[in-house]
C-alpha positions in Angstrom: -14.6 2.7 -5.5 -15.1 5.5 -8.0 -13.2 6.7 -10.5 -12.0 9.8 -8.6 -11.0 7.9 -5.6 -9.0 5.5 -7.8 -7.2 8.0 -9.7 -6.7 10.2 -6.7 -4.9 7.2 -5.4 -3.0 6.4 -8.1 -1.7 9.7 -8.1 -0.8 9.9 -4.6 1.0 6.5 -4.9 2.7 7.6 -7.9 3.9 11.0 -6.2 5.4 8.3 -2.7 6.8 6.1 -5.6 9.0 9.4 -7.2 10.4 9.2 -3.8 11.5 6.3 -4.1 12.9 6.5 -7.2 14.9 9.4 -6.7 16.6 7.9 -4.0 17.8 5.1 -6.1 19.2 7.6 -8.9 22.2 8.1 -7.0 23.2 4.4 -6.7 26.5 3.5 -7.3 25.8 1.2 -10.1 26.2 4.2 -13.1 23.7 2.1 -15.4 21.0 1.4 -13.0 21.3 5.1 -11.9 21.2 6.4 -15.2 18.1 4.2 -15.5 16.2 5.1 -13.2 16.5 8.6 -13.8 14.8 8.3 -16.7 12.4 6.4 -15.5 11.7 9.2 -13.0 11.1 12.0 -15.9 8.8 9.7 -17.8 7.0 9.1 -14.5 6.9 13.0 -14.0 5.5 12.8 -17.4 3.0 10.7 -16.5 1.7 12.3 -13.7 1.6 15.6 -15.5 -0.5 13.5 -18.0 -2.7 12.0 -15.3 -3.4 15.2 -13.9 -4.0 17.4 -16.7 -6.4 14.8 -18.1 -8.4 14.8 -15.0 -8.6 18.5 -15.4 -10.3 18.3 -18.7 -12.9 15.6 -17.5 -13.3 17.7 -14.6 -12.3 14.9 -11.9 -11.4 16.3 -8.7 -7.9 15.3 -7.5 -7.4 15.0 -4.2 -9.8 12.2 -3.3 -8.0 9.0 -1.9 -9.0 5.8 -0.6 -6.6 5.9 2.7 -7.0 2.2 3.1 -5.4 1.2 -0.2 -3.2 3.9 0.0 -1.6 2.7 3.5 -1.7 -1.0 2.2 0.5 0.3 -0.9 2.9 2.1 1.5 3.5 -0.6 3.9 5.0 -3.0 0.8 8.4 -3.3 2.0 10.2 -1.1 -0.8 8.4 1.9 1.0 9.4 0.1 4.0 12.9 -0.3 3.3 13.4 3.1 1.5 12.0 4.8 5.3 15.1 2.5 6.8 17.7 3.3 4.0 18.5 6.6 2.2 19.7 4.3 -0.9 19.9 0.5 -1.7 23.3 -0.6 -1.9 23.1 -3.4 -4.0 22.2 -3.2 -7.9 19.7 -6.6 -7.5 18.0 -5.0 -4.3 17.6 -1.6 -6.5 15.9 -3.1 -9.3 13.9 -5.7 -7.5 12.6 -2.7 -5.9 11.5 -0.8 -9.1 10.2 -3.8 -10.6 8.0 -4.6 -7.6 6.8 -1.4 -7.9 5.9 -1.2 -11.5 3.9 -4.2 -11.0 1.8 -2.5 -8.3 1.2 0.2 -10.4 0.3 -1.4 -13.5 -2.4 -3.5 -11.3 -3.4 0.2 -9.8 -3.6 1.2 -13.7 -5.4 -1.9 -14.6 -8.1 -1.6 -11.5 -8.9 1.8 -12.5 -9.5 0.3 -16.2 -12.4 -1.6 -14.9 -13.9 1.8 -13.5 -13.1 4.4 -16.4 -16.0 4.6 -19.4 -16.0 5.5 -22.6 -13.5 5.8 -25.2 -11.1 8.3 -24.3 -11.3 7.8 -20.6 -9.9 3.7 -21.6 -7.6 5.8 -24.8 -5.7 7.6 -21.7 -5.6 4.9 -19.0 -4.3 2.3 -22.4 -1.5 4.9 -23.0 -0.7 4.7 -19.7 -0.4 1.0 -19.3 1.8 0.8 -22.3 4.2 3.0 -20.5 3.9 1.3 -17.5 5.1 -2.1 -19.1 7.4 -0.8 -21.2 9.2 0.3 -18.0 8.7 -2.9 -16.1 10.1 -4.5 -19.4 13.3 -2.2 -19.2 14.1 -2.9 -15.3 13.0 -6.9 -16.0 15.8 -6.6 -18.8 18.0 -4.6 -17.0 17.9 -7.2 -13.6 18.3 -10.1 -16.4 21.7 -8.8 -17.1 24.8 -10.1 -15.5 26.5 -7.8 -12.6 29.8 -6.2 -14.7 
């Protein structure tokens, strides 16, 4: 795979994930809500991010491995959020944004192994750290006893 494809992919699972995420921002639970909504504008953040530095290096977006890119969307928290408009329960929620934080920090980390030179891994490391310290946040947040 080349670093285009990857990236395009990541973005295009990124912009199905927002989806996702979105839906669980009205969830009755006020702190998960209020969680994931931020999670959502740092992950519009990021994408704005991705896509700008892929501008400068002159990587066309666009490209996607449609293979990977159906395996991703048939996990079942794509699967479930085609079924559900939200999840009802505050465990089901976060399970759901944890498993996909986890996906895309292994997407992030896959696409490590194809970026060279120093400010291509600079970018992706920035990335990572963002991605962790939101699976750190919902891992904390699923931790905590049900008020």
């Amino acid at each position: 795979m080349t670093l285009s494809v990857a990236l395009g992919t990541l973005l295009e699972f990124k912009r199905h994930a927002l989806e996702l995420f979105l839906s669980l921002t009205g969830h009755a639970d006020q702190e998960v809500a209020g969680s994931i909504r931020d999670l959502v504008e740092e992950e519009h953040s990021i994408l704005a991010g991705l896509e700008a530095w892929m501008a400068r290096q002159s990587i066309p977006a666009g490209e996607v491995d449609g293979g990977m890119l159906d395996g991703l969307l048939s996990m079942e928290y794509f699967r479930l959020h085609a079924r559900e408009a939200a999840v009802p329960d505050r465990v089901k929620a976060l399970d759901l944004a944890i498993q996909f934080e986890k996906d895309a920090l292994l997407l992030f980390t896959e696409i490590w192994t194809l970026c060279s030179g120093e400010e291509c891994q600079a970018a992706l490391h920035e990335l990572i750290t963002l991605e962790k310290q939101h699976l750190l946040r919902l891992l904390d947040m699923r931790r905590q006893p049900v008020a």
